[in-house]
ROVEX-791133 format. One record per residue (C-alpha): residue number from 1; x, y, z. Coordinates in steps of 0.2 Angstrom, whole numbers, plus 5000, padded with zeros to 4 digits. Example, Ala and Ser with C-alpha at 12.3 -4.5 7.8 and 13.67 -1.06 7.14 Angstrom:
<rec><num>1</num><px>5062</px><py>4978</py><pz>5039</pz></rec>
<rec><num>2</num><px>5068</px><py>4995</py><pz>5036</pz></rec>
END
This chain:
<rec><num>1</num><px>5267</px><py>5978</py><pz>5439</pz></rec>
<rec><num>2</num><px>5265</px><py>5979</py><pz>5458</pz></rec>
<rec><num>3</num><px>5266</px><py>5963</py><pz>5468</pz></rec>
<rec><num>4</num><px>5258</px><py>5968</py><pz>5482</pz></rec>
<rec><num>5</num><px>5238</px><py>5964</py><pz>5483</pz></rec>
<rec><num>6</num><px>5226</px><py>5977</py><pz>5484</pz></rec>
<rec><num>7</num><px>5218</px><py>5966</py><pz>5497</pz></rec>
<rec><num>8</num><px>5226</px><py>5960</py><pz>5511</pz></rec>
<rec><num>9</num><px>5218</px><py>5951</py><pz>5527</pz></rec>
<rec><num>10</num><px>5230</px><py>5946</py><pz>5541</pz></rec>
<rec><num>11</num><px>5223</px><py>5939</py><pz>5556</pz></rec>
<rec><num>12</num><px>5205</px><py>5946</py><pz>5555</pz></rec>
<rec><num>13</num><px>5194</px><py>5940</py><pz>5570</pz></rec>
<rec><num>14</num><px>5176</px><py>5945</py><pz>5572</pz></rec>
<rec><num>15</num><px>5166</px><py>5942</py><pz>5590</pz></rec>
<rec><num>16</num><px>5149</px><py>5945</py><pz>5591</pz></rec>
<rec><num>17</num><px>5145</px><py>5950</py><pz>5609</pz></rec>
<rec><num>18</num><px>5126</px><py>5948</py><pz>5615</pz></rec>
<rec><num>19</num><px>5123</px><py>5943</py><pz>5634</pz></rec>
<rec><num>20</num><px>5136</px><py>5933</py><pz>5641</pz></rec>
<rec><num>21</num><px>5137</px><py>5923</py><pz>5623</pz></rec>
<rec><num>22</num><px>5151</px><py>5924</py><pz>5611</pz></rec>
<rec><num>23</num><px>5148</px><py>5921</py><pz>5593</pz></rec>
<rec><num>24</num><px>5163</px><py>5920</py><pz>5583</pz></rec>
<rec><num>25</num><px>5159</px><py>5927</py><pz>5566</pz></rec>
<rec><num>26</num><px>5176</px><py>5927</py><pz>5557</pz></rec>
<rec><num>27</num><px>5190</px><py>5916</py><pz>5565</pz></rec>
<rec><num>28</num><px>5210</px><py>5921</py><pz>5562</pz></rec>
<rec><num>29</num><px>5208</px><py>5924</py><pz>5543</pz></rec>
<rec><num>30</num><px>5221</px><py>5929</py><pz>5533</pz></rec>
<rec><num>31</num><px>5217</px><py>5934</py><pz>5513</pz></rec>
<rec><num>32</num><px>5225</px><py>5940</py><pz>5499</pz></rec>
<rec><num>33</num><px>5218</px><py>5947</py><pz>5485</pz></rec>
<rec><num>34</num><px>5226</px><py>5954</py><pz>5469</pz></rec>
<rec><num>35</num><px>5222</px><py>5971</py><pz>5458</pz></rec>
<rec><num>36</num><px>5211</px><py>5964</py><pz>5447</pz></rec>
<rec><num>37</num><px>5205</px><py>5947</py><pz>5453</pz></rec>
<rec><num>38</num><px>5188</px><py>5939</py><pz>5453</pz></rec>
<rec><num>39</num><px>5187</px><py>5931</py><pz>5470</pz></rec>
<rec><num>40</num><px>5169</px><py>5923</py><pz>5475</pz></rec>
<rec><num>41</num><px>5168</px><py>5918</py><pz>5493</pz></rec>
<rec><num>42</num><px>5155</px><py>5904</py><pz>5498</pz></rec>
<rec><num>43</num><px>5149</px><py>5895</py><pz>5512</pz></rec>
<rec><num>44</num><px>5132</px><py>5889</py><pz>5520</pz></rec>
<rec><num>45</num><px>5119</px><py>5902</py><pz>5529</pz></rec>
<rec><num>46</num><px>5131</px><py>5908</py><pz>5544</pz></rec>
<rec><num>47</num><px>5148</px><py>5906</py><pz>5540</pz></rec>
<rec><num>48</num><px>5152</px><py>5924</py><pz>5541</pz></rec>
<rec><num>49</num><px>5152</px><py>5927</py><pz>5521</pz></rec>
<rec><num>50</num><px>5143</px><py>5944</py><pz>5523</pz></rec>
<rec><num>51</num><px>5153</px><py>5950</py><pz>5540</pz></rec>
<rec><num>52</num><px>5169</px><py>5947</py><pz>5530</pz></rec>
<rec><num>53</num><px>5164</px><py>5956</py><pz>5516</pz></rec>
<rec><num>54</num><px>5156</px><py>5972</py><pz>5527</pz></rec>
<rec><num>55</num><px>5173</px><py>5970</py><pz>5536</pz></rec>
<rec><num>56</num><px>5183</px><py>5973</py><pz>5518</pz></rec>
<rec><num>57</num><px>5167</px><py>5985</py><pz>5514</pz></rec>
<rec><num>58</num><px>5174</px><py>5996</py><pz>5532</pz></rec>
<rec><num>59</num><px>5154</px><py>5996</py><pz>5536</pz></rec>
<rec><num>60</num><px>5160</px><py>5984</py><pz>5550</pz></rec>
<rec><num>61</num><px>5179</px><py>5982</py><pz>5560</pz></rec>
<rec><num>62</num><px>5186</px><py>5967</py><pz>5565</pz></rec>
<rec><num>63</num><px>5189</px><py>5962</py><pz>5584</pz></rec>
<rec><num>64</num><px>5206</px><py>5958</py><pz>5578</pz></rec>
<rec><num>65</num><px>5219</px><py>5958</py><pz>5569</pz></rec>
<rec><num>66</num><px>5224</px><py>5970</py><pz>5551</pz></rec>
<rec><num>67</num><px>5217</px><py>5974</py><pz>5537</pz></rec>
<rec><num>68</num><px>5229</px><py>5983</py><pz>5522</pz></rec>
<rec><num>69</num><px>5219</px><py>5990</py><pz>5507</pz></rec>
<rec><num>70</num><px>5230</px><py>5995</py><pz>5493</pz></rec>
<rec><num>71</num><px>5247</px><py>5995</py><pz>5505</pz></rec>
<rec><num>72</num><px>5238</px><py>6006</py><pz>5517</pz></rec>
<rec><num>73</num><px>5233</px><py>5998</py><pz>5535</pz></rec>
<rec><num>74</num><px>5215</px><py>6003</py><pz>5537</pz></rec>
<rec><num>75</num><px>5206</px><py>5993</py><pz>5550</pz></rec>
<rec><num>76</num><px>5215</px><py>6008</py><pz>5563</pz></rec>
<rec><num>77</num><px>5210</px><py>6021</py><pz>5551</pz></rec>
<rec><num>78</num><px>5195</px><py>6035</py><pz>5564</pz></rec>
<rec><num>79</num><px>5178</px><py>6034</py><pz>5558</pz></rec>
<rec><num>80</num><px>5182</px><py>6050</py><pz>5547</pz></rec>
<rec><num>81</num><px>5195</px><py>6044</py><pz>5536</pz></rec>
<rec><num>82</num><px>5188</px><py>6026</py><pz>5535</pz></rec>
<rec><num>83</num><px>5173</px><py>6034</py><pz>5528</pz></rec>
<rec><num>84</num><px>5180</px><py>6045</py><pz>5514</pz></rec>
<rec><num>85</num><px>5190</px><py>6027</py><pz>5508</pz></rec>
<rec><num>86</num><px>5176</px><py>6018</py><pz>5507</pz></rec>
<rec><num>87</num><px>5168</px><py>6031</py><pz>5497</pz></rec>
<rec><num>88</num><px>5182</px><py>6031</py><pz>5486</pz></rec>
<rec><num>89</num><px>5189</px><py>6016</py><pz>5485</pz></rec>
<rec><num>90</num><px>5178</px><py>6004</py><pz>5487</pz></rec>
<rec><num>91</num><px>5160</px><py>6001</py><pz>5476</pz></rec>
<rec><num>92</num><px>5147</px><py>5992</py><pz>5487</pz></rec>
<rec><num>93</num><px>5133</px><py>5982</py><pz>5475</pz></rec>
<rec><num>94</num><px>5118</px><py>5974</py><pz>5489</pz></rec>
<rec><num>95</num><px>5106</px><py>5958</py><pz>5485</pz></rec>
<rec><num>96</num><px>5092</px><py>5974</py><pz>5488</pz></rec>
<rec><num>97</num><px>5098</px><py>5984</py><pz>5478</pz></rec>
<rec><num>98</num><px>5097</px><py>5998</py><pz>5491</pz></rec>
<rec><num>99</num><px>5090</px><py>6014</py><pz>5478</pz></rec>
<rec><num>100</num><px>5083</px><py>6028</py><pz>5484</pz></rec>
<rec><num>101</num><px>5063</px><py>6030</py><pz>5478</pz></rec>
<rec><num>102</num><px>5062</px><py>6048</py><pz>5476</pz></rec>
<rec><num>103</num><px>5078</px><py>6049</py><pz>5468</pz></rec>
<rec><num>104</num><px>5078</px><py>6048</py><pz>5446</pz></rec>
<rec><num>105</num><px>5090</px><py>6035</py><pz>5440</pz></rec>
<rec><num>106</num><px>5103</px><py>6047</py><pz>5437</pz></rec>
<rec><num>107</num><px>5102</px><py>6058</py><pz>5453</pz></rec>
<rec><num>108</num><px>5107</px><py>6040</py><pz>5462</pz></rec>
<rec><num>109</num><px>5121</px><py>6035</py><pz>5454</pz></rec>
<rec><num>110</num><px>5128</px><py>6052</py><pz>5457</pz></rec>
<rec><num>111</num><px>5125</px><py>6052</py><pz>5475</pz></rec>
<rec><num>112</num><px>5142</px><py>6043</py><pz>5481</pz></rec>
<rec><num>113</num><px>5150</px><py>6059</py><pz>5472</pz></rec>
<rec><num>114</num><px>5141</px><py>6073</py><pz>5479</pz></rec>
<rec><num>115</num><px>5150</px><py>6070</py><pz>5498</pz></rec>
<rec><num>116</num><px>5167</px><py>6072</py><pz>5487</pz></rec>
<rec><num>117</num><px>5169</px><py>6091</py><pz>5487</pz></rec>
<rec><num>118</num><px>5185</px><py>6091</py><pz>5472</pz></rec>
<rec><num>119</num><px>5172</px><py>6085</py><pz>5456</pz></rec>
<rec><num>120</num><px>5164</px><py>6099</py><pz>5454</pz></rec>
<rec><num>121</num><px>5146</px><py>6094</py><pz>5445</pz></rec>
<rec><num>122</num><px>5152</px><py>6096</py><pz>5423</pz></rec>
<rec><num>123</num><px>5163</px><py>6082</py><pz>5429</pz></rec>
<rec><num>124</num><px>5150</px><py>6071</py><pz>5442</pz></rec>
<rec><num>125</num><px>5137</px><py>6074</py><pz>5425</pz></rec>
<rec><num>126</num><px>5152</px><py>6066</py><pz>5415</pz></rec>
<rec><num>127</num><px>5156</px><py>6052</py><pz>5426</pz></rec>
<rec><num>128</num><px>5137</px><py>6046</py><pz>5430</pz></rec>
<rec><num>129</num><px>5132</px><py>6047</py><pz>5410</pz></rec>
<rec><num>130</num><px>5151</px><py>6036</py><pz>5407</pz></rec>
<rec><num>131</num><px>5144</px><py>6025</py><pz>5424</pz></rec>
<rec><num>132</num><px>5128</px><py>6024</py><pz>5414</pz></rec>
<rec><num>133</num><px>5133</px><py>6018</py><pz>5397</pz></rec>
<rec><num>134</num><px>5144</px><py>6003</py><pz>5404</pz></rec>
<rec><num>135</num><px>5129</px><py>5997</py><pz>5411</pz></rec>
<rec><num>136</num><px>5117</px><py>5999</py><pz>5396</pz></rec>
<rec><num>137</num><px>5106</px><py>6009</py><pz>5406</pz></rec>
<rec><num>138</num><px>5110</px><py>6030</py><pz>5399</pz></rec>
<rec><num>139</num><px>5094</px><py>6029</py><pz>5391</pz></rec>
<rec><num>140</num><px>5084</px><py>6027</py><pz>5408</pz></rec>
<rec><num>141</num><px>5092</px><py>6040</py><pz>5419</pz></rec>
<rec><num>142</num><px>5077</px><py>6052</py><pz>5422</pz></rec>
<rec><num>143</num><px>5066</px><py>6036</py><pz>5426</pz></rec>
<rec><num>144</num><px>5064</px><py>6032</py><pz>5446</pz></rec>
<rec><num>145</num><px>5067</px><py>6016</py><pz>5451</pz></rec>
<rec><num>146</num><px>5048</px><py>6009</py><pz>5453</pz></rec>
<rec><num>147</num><px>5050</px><py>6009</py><pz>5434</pz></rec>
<rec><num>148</num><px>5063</px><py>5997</py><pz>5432</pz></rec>
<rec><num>149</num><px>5063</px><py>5979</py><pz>5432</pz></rec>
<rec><num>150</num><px>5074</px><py>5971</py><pz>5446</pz></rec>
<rec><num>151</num><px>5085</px><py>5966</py><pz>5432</pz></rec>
<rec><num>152</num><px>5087</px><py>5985</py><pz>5427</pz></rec>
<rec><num>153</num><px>5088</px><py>5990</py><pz>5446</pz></rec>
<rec><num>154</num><px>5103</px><py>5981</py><pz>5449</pz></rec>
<rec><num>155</num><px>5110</px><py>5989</py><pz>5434</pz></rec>
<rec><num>156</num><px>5109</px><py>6004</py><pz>5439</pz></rec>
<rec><num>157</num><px>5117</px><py>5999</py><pz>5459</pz></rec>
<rec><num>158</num><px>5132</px><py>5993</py><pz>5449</pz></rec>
<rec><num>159</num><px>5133</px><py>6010</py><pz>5439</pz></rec>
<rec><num>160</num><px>5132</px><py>6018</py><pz>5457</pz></rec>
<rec><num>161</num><px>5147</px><py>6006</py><pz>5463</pz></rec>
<rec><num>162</num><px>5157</px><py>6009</py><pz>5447</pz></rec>
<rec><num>163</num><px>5153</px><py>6030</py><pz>5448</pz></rec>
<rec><num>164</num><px>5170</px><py>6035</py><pz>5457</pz></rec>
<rec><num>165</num><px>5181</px><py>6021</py><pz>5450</pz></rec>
<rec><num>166</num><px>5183</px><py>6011</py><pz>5464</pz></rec>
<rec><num>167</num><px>5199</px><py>6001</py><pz>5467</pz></rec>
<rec><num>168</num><px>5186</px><py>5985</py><pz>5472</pz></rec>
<rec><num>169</num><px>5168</px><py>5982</py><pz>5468</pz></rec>
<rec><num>170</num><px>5161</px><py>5971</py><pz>5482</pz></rec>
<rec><num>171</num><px>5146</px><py>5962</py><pz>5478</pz></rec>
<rec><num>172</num><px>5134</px><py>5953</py><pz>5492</pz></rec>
<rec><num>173</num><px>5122</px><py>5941</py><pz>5483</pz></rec>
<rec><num>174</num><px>5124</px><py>5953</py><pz>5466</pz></rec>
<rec><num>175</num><px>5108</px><py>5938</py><pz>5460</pz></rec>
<rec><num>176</num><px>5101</px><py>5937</py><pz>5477</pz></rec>
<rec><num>177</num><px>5084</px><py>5944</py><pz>5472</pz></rec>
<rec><num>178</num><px>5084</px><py>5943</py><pz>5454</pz></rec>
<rec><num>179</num><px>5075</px><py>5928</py><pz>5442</pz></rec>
<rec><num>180</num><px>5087</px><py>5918</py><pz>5433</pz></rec>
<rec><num>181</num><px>5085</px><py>5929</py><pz>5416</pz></rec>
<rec><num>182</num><px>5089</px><py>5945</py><pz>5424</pz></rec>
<rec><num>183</num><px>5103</px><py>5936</py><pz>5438</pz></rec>
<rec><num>184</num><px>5111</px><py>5930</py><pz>5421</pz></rec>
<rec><num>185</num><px>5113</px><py>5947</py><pz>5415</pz></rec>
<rec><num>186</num><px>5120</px><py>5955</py><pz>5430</pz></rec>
<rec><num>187</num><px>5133</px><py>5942</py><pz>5430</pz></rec>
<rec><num>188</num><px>5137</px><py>5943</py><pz>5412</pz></rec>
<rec><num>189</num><px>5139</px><py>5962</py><pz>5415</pz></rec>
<rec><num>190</num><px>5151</px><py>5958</py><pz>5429</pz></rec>
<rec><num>191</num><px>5163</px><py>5948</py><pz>5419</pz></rec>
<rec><num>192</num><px>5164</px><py>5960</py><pz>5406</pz></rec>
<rec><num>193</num><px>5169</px><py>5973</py><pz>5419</pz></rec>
<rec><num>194</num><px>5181</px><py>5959</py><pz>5427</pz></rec>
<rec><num>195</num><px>5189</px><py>5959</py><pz>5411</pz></rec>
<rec><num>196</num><px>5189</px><py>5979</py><pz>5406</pz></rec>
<rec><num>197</num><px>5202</px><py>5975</py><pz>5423</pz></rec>
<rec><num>198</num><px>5188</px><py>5979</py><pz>5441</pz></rec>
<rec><num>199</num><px>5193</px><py>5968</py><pz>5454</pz></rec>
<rec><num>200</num><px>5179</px><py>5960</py><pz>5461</pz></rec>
<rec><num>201</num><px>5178</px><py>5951</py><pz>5479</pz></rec>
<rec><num>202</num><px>5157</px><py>5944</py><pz>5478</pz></rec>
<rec><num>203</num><px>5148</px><py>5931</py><pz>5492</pz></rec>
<rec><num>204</num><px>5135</px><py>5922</py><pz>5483</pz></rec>
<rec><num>205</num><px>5127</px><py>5904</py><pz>5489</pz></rec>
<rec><num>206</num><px>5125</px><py>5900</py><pz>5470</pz></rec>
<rec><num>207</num><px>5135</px><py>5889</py><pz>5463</pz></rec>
<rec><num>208</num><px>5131</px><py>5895</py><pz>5446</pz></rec>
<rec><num>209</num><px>5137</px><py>5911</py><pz>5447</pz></rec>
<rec><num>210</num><px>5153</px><py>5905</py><pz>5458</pz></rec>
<rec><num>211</num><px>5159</px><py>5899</py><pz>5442</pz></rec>
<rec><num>212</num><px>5161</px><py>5914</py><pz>5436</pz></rec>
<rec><num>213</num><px>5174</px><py>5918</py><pz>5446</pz></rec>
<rec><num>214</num><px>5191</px><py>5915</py><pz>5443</pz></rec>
<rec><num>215</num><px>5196</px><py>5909</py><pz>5460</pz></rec>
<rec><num>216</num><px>5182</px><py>5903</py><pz>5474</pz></rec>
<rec><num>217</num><px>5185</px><py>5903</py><pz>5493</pz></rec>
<rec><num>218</num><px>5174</px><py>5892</py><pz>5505</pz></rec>
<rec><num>219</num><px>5169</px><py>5897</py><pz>5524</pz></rec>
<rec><num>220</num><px>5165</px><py>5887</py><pz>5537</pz></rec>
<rec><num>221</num><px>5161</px><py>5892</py><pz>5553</pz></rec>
<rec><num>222</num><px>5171</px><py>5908</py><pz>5552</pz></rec>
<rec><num>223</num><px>5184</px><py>5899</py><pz>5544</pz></rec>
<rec><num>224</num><px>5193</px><py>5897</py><pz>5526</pz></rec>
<rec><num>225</num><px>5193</px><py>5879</py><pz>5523</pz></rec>
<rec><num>226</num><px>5196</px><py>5880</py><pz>5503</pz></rec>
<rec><num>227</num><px>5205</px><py>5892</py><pz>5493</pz></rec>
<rec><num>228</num><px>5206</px><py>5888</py><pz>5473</pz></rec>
<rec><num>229</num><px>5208</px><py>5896</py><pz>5459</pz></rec>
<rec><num>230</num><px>5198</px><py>5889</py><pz>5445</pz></rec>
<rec><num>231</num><px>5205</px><py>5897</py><pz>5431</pz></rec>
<rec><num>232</num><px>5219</px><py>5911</py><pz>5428</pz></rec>
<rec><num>233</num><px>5215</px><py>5928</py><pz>5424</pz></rec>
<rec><num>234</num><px>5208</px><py>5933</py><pz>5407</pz></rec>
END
């Protein structure tokens, strides 16, 4: 098994510029995260939880320092090839869950696979109903999303995020707008893809579904100040 984490943060500073101020978002962070981890990251309102995660995500670069996803350095990386990675490799699951209304169910979960010209559609038909069926949600895929609970919703955004087999599923606030039944359910669903082996890398204020995680890292002011893990792997 390779030692070398799929994750690898070395350095990473992120400056906000507006004015003449300068907001340091993430300050000298260095991070490393195994192939199949479940890493929770933590903090209050401002710490930089969501800026660190967008700069793993590659929806946002660092102002400093490297970032090495899967032994590959790709905070240098053009625009072009960042984006076919994070289409790739990396699944994204949002607080808002971010669907598209006019799309059906199914016709969103394929959409990260229609920018990949070399699955031709028998197979993206394939990979979406597989997508589907580990998220209990196959039997809803000609539906639009106005006809799903939030619970249901953020089912079917997981799917999208599972699609292409992702190396790392990142969560922002996977419960964030969800009532404790249905938050419950996502996170249930999370650990059982954790242990069917996804690594998962989620910022969440809840403590609750912290816990879930097998090691919790604490920001502050841009900062890690704690870095535990609470359990070893499953």
């Amino acid at each position: 098994m390779s030692t070398q984490p799929l994750i690898n943060l070395q350095g990473i500073k992120k400056i906000f510029y507006t004015d003449e101020i300068e907001t340091w978002a993430l300050d000298d962070i260095h991070l490393a995260i195994a192939r199949g981890e479940y890493v929770s990251i933590s903090g209050p309102s401002g710490c930089g939880k969501s800026t660190l995660l967008s700069v793993m995500g590659l929806l946002n670069s660092s102002t400093e320092g490297k970032y090495f996803l899967n032994g590959t350095e790709v905070s240098g990386l053009p625009h072009a090839e960042q984006a076919r990675v994070r289409n790739q490799e990396i699944g994204f699951i949002f607080q808002a869950f971010n669907l598209i209304g006019e799309m059906s169910v199914f016709e969103n979960v394929e959409l990260p696979l229609t920018y990949r010209k070399d699955i031709p559609a028998k197979q993206r038909k394939e990979m979406v109903m597989k997508a589907l069926e580990e998220v209990n949600m196959q039997q809803r895929q000609k539906h639009s999303p106005s006809q799903l609970s939030g619970g249901q919703q953020q089912r079917v955004a997981i799917a999208r995020a599972l699609v292409g087999s992702p190396k790392v599923l990142l969560a922002d606030e996977p419960t964030g707008n969800l009532d404790s039944k249905n938050a419950q359910m996502v996170m249930d669903l999370l650990a059982s893809l954790h242990k069917r082996g996804s690594t998962i890398v989620m910022v969440t204020h809840d403590p609750r579904s912290a816990e879930y995680a097998e090691r919790q890292v604490s920001l502050f002011d841009g900062k890690i100040v704690d870095d535990r893990r609470v359990r070893d792997a499953a």
